[in-house]
N, C-alpha and C positions, 0 to 999 in steps of 0.2 A: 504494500500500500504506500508504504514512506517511499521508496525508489521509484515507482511510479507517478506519484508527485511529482517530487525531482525530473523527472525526464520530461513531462509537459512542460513543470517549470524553466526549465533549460531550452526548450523546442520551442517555446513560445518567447520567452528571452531573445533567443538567437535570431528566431523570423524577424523580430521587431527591428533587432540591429541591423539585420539585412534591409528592411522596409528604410531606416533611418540614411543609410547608405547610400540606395537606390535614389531617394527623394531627393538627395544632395545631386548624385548623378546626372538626374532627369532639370533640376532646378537651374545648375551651372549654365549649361549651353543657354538657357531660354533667357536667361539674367544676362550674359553674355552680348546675345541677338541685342535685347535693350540697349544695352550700354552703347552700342556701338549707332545704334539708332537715338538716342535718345541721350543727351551732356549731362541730367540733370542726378548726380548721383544720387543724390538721400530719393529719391524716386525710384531709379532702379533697385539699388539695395531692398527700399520696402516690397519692390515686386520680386523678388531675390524670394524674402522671408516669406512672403503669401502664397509663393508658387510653391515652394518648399514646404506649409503649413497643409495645404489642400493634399500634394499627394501624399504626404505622412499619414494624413488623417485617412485615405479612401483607404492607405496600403494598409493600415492598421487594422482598417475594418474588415478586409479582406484577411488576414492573417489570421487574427479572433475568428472568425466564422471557419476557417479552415482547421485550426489547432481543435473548435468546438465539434466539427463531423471528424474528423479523427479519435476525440477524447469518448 
């Protein structure tokens, strides 16, 4: 029971770092595009953060619903 825990615990951990990863991944290039379109940095950066907050939160939801049909 305790070791099983533990292993969602860690599987669900690990997704999350990988989702945290990914979002960064995905966020760069698009934050990137702006800048290079767009001077006004405290603007980009905030779309930096917001592009970054959105997919965190879908890949999150996704990972939850996945760890929960496995568990």
């Amino acid at each position: 029971m305790m070791i099983e825990n533990l292993k969602n615990f860690l599987l669900t951990y690990g997704l999350l770092m990988l989702v945290c990863f990914l979002s960064f991944c995905f966020a760069l290039p698009i934050a990137a595009e702006l800048k290079y379109k767009h001077r006004n940095k405290a603007l980009t950066r905030l779309a930096q953060i917001l592009i970054t907050l959105v997919f965190t939160f879908f890949l999150t939801i996704a990972v939850l619903a996945i760890t929960a049909l496995i568990s």
